[in-house]
N, C-alpha and C positions, 0 to 999 in steps of 0.2 A: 479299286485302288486309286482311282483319279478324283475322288472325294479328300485326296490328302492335297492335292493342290495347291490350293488356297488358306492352307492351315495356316495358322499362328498360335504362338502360345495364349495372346488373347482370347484368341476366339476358341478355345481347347474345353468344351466341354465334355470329357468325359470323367464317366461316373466308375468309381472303383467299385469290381466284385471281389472284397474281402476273401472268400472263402477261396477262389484262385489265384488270387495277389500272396494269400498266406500260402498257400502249396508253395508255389514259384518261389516265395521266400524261404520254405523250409530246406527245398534242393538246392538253393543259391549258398545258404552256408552250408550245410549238409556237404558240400563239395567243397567251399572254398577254405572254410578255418582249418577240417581236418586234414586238407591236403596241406596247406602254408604252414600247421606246425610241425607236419612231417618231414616236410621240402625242409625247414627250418635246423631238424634235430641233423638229418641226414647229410648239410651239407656243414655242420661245425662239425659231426664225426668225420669227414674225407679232409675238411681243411686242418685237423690235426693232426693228420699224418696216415690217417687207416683208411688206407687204398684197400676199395674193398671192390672187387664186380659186380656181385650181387645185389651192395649196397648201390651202386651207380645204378643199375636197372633198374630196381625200386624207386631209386629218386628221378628216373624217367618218367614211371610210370606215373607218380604222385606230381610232376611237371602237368605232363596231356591232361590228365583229369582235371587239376587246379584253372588250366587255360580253359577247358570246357566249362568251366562254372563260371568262369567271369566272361569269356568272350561270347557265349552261348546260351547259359543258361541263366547270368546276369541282364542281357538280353532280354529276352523270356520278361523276366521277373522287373524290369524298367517298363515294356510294356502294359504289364496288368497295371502297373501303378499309375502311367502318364498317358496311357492311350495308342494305340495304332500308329496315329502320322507322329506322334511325336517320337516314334522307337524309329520311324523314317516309311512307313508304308511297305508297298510290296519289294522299296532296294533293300530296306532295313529285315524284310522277310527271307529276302535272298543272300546277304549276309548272315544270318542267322543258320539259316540253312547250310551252308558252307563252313562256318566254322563248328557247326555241328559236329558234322560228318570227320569232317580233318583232324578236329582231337581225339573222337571217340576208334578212330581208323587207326591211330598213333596209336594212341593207349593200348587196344589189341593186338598190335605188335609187339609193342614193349611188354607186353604179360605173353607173348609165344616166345620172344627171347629170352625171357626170363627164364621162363621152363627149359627152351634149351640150352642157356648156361648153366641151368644147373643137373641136366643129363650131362651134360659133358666132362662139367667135373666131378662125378657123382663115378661114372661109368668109363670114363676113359681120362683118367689123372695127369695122366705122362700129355698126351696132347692136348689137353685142355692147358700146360703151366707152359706147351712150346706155342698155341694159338692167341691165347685167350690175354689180351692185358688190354690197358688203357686206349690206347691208341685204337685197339681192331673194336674195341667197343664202343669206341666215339666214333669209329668209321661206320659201325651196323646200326647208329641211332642216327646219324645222317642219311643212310640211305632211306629208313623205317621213315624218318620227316619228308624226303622227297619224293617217296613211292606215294602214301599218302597226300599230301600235297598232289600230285599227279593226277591219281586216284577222283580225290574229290573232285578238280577243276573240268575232267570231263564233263560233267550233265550242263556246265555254261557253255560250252559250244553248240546248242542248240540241242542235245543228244534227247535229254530230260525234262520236263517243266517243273519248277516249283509252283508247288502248292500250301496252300495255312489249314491244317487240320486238328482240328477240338479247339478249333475257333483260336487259336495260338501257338500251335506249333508248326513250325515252318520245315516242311522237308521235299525230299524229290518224289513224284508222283507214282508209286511202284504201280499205279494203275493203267498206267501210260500205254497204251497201245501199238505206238509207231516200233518198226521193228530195229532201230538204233536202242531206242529206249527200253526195249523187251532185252533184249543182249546186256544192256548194263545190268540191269535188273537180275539176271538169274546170273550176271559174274560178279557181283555182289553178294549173292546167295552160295554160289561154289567157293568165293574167296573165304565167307564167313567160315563155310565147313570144311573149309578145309585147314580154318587155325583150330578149330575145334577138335577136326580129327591129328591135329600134330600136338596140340597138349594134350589127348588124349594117349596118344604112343608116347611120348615125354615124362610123363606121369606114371605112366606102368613101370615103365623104366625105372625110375627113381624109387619106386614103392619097393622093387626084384631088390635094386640095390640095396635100402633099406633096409629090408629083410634080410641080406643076406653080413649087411655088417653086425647087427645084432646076436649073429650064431658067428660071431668072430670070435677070438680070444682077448676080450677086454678088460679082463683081471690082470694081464699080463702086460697092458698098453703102459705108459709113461701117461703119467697125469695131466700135463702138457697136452700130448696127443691125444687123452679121451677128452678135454675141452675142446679141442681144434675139432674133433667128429662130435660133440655137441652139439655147435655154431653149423656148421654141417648140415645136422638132421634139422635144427629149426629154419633154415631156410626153404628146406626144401620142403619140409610139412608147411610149411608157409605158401609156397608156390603150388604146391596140389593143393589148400585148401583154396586159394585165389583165381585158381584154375577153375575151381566145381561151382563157385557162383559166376564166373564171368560166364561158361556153361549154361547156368541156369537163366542168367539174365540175357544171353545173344541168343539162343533157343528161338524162345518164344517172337523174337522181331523177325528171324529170317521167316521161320512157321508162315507168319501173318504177310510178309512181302511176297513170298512164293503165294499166298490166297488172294493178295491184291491182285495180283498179273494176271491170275488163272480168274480171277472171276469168282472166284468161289467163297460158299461163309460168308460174306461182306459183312463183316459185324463191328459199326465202332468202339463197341465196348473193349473188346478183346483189341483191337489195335490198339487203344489207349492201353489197355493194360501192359501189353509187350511194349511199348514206345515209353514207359512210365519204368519198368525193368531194365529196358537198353540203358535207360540216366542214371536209373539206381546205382549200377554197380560202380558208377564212379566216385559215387557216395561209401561204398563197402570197402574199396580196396586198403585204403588209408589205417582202418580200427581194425585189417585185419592183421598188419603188420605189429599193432602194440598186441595184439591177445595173444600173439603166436610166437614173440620175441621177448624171451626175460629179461633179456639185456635190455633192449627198448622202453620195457616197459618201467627197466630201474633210472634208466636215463631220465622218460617224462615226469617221473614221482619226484626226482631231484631237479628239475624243471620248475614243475608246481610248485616245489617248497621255495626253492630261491626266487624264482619270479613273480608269483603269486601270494602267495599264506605269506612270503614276508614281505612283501608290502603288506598287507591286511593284515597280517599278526605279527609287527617286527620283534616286540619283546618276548614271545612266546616261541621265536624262531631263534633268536638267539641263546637262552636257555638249551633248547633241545641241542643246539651244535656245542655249546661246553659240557651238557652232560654225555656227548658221542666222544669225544672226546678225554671225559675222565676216563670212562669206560674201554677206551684203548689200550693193551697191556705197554705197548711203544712209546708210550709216553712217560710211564711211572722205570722204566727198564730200561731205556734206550735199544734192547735189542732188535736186528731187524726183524718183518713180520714172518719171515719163512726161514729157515737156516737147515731146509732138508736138502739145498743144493742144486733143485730142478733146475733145470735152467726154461725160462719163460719159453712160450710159442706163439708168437705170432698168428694168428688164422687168416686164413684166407679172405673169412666173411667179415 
């Protein structure tokens, strides 16, 4: 690392490898646009008035993810293009390292509370509307930032060494022998499995419940209230299926850091591959909240049309909104759109 020394960007010859400049590129937005247009939708839906919790946990979680791609994996991807000393050497590797660990630490929090706000209000209604509001949720996302935060800045007290591994990625050495560094290492391993095994109980949970609203009497519901258990079900099938790839993608890293420590397997292929799943998933979390929400998904469509296609098609977009238009009975009638009397409901979500 004392070859960065004397850098300069004069003296800066290094030679771009393409084919891993382009990776690091494809996970740099891969993270950063689908998180920023989610963060984007999520926060005009709260500033207009729909205080929603689950909504606020989600835009958590699309937060941590968005900061690991530009603080972390932007990083990364500065590197492949400009070289070593100019991302800053081994402080620029230990930086990296550090902001790794602290979003992607966040983020798994924020997808364990997720799950269990939505057991709580799934499974217990009544203390979930006496516990559960804005304030105790902005108090459990500060603590989730400073536990983390916490968390990470141990291996800088000497506990861990950083290391650059697949020639570019910067993390803490789970090889590490000393017996400070052995203890973080397998409470790292316990800590993982054990958000695992709480969205794993979280999950059943909500699946029992699930089921069991289903075999309700919903012929008999107010219309009102079968949208409001709509909104309902797609959060929570949202959160089990966000739950089964964080699952599939945390797996395979603890797997490979319990092999590191033990000695065993030493195979860099397979660490790259779990180390390459650990970043995925914060490229997934984001498209999985449009495929899984109708409402969402009518939001971004009306997104695209106004911000996109009409810039690029303005006369083609105007047409389509006066013939949406003619086509509205409330125009030609003046009647309003519903006169069965319901009176509206509010959702929670």
């Amino acid at each position: 690392m004392g070859a960065c020394d004397n850098w300069t960007w004069a003296t800066n010859n290094h030679v771009i490898n393409w084919a891993k400049a382009g990776t690091a590129l494809v996970f740099f937005t891969g993270m950063v646009i689908p998180n920023a247009v989610l963060i984007t939708v999520l926060v005009r839906g709260l500033l207009r008035g729909g205080k929603s919790i689950p909504r606020l946990f989600v835009l958590a979680i699309a937060c941590t993810d968005l900061s690991a791609g530009c603080f972390a994996t932007g990083h990364a991807t500065f590197e492949h293009l400009f070289g070593n000393c100019a991302a800053g050497g081994f402080t620029g590797c230990k930086y990296r390292a550090f902001m790794t660990y602290l979003f992607f630490i966040a983020s798994q929090l924020c997808v364990v509370c997720s799950a269990l706000e939505r057991m709580l209000a799934l499974k217990l209604p009544f203390k979930y509307h006496l516990l559960v509001n804005f304030k105790s949720a902005f108090i459990v996302l500060a603590g989730v930032v400073g536990y983390a935060l916490l968390f990470t800045t141990i291996p800088f007290m000497g506990v861990v060494e950083i290391k650059q591994k697949f020639s570019i990625s910067c993390q803490y050495d789970w090889h590490d022998q000393r017996p400070l560094a052995q203890a973080y290492t397998y409470l790292t391993v316990i800590q993982g499995f054990f958000l695992i095994a709480v969205l794993v109980f979280s999950n059943l949970a909500v699946l029992q419940e699930l089921y069991r609203m289903r075999r309700r009497t919903a012929d008999l519901m107010p219309s009102g209230k079968k949208e409001e258990m709509k909104k309902e079900r797609e959060f929570a099938i949202l959160m089990i299926v966000t739950s089964m790839f964080f699952l599939i993608c945390l797996t395979p890293y603890l797997v490979r850091t319990v092999m590191n420590q033990q000695g065993m397997d030493m195979d860099k292929d397979k660490d790259f591959v779990a180390k390459r799943l650990y970043i995925a998933n914060s490229m997934i979390n984001p498209h999985l909240y449009w495929a899984f929400r109708a409402s969402s998904r009518a939001r971004l469509w009306r997104f695209i049309k106004k911000h996109v296609l009409g810039k690029i098609m303005p006369g083609k977009q105007e047409i389509t909104q006066v013939s949406t238009i003619q086509g509205t009975g409330t125009v030609s009638t003046g009647l309003p759109v519903s006169t069965t009397g319901v009176a509206p409901v509010v959702s929670n979500c």
